[in-house]
N, CA, C and O atoms as a GROMACS GRO file, in nm:
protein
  224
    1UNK      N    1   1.496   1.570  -0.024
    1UNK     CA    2   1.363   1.532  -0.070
    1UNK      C    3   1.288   1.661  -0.105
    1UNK      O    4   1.266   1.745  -0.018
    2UNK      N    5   1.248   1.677  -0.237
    2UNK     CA    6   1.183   1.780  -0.273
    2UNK      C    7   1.009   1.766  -0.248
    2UNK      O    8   0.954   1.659  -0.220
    3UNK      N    9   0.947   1.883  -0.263
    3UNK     CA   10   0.779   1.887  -0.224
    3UNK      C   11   0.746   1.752  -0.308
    3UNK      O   12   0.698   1.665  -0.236
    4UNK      N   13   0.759   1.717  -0.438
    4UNK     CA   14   0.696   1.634  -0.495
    4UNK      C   15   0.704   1.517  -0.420
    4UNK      O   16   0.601   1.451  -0.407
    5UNK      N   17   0.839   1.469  -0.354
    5UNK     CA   18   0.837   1.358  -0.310
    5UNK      C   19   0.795   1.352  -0.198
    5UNK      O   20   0.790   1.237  -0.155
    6UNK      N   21   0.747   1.460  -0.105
    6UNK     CA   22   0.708   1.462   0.010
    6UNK      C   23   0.561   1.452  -0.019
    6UNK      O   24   0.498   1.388   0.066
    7UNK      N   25   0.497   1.497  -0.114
    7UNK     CA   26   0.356   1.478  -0.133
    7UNK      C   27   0.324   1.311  -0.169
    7UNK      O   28   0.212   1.269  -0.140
    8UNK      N   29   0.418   1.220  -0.228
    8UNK     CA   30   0.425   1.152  -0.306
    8UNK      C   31   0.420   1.003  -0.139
    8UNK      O   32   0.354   0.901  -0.117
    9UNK      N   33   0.523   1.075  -0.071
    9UNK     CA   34   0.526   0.991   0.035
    9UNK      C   35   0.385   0.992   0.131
    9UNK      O   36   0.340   0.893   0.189
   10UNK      N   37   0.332   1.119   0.132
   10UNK     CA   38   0.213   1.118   0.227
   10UNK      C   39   0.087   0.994   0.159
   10UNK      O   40   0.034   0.911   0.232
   11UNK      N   41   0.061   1.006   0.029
   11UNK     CA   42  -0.028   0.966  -0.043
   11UNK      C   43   0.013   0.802  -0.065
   11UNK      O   44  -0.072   0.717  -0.093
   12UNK      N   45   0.140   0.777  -0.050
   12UNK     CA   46   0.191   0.643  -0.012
   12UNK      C   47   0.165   0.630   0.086
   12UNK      O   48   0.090   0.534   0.068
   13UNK      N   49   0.162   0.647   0.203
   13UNK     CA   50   0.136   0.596   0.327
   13UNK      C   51  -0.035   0.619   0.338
   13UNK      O   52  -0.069   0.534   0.419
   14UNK      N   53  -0.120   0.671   0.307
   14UNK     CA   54  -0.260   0.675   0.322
   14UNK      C   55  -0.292   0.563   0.218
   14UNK      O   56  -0.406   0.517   0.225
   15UNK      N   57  -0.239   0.532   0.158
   15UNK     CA   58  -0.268   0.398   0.032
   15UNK      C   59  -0.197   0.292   0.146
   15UNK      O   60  -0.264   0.190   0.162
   16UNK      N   61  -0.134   0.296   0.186
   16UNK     CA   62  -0.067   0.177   0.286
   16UNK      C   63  -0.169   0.145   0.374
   16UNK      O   64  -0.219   0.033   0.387
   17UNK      N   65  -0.209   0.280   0.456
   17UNK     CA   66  -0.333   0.231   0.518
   17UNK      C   67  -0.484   0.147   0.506
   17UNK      O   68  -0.547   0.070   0.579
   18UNK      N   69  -0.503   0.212   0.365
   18UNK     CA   70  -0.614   0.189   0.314
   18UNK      C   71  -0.612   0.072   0.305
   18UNK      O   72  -0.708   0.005   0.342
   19UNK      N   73  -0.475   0.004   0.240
   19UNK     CA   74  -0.505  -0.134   0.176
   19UNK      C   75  -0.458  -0.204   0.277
   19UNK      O   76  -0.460  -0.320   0.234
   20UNK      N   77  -0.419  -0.206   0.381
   20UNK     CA   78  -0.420  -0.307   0.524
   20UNK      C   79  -0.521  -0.279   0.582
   20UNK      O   80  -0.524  -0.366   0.668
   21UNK      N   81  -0.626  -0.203   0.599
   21UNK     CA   82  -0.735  -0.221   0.622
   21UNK      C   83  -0.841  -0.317   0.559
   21UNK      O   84  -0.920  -0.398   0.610
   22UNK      N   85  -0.812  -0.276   0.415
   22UNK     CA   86  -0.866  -0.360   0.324
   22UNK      C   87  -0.845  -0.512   0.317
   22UNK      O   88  -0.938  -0.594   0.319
   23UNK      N   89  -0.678  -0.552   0.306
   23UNK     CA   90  -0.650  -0.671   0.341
   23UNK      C   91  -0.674  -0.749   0.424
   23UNK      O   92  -0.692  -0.869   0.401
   24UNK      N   93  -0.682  -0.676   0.573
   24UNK     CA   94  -0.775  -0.726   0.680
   24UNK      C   95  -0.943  -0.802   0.692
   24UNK      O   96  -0.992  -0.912   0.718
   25UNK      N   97  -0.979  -0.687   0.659
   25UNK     CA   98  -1.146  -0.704   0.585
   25UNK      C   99  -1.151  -0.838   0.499
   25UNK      O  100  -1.229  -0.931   0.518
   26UNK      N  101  -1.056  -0.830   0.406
   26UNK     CA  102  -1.054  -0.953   0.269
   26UNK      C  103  -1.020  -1.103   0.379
   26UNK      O  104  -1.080  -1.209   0.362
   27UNK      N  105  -0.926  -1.086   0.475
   27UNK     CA  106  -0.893  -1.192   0.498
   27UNK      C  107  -0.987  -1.223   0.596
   27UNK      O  108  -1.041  -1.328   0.560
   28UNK      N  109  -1.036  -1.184   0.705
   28UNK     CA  110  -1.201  -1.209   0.739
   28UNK      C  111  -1.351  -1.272   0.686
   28UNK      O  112  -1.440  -1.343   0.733
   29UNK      N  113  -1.324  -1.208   0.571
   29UNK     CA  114  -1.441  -1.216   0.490
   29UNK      C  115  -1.411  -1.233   0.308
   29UNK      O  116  -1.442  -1.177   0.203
   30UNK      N  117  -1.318  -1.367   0.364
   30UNK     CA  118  -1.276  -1.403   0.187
   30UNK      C  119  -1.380  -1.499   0.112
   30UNK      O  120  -1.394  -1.621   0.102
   31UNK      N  121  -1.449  -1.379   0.058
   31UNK     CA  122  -1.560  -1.376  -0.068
   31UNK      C  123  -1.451  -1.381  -0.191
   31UNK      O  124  -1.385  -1.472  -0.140
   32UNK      N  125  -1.415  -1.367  -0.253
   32UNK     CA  126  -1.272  -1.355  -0.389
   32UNK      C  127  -1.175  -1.436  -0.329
   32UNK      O  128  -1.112  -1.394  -0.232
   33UNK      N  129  -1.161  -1.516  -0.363
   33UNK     CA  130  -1.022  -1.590  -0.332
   33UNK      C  131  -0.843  -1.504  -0.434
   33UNK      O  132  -0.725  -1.536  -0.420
   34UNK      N  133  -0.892  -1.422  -0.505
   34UNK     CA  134  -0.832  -1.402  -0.594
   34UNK      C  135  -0.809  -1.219  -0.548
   34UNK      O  136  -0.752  -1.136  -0.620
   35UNK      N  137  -0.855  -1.199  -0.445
   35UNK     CA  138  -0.815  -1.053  -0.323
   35UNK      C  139  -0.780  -1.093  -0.266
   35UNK      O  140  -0.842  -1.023  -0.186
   36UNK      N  141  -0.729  -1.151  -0.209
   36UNK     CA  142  -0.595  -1.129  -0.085
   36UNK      C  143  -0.471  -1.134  -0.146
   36UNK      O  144  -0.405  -1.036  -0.109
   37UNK      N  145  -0.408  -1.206  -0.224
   37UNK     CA  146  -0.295  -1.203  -0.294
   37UNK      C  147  -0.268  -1.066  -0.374
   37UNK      O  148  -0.160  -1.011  -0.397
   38UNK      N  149  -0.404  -1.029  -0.409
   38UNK     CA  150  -0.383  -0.882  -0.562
   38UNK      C  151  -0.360  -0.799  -0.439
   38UNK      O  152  -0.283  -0.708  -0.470
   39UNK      N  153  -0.398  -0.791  -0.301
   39UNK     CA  154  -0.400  -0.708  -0.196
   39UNK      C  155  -0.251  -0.695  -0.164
   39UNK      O  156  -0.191  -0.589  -0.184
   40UNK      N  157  -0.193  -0.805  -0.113
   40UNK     CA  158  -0.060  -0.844  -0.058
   40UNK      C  159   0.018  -0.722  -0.184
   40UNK      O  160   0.070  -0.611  -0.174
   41UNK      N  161  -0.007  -0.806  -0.282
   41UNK     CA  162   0.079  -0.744  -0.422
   41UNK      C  163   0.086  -0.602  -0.403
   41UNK      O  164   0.193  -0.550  -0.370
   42UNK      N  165  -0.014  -0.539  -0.421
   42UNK     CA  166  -0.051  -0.396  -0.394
   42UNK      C  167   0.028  -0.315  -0.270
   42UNK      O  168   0.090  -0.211  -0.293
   43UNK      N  169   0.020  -0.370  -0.150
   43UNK     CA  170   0.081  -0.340  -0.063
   43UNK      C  171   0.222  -0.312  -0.068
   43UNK      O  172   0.294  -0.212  -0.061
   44UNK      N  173   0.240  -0.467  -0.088
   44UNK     CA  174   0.396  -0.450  -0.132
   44UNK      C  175   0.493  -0.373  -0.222
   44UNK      O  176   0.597  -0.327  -0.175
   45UNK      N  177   0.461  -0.360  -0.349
   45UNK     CA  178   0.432  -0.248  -0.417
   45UNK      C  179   0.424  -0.066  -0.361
   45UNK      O  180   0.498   0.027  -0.393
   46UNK      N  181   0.346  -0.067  -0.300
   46UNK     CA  182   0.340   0.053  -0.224
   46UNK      C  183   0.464   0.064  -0.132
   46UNK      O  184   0.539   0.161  -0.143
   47UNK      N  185   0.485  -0.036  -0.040
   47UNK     CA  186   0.584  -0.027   0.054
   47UNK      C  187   0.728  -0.066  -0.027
   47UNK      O  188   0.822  -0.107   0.040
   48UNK      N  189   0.737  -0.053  -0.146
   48UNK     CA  190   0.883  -0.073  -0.230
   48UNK      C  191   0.909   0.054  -0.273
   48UNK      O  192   1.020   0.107  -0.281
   49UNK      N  193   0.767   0.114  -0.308
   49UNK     CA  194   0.802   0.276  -0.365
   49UNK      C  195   0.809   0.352  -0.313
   49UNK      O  196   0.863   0.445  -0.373
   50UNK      N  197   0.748   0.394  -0.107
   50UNK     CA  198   0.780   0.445  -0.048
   50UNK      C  199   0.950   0.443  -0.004
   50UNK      O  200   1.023   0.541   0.008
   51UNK      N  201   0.985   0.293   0.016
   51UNK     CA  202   1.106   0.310   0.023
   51UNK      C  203   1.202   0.366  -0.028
   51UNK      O  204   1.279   0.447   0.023
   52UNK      N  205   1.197   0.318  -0.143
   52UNK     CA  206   1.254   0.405  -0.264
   52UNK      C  207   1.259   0.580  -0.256
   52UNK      O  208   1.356   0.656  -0.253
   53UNK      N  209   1.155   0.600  -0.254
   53UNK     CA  210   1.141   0.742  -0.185
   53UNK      C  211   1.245   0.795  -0.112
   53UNK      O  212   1.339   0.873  -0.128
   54UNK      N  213   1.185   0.710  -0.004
   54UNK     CA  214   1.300   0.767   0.148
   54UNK      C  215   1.423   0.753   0.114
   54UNK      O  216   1.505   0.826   0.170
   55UNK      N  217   1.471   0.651   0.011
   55UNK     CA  218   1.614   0.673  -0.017
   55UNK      C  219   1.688   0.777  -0.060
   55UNK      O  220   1.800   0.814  -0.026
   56UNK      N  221   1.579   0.838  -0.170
   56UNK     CA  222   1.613   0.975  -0.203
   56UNK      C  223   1.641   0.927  -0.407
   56UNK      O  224   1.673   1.015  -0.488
   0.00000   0.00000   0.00000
């Protein structure tokens, strides 16, 4: 794993955070019915490309 992907992974995982925080919040306080799903999506997304990552 070179620097890029190590920078690439940190900034994936602080976006992981962000948006399960966020998702949390949304599902509490579902004002948009049409955020929690774009949330899920997002997440998932994130956690496909980190993987990817770690694979190398």
């Amino acid at each position: 794993m070179d620097k890029k992907d190590k920078k690439r992974q940190e900034v994936l995982q602080q976006r992981i955070a962000k948006l399960q925080q966020l998702l949390s919040a949304a599902k509490k306080q579902p004002d948009d019915p049409t955020e929690v799903p774009r949330l899920e999506k997002e997440l998932a997304a994130a956690h496909a490309e980190l993987a990817r990552i770690k694979q190398g």
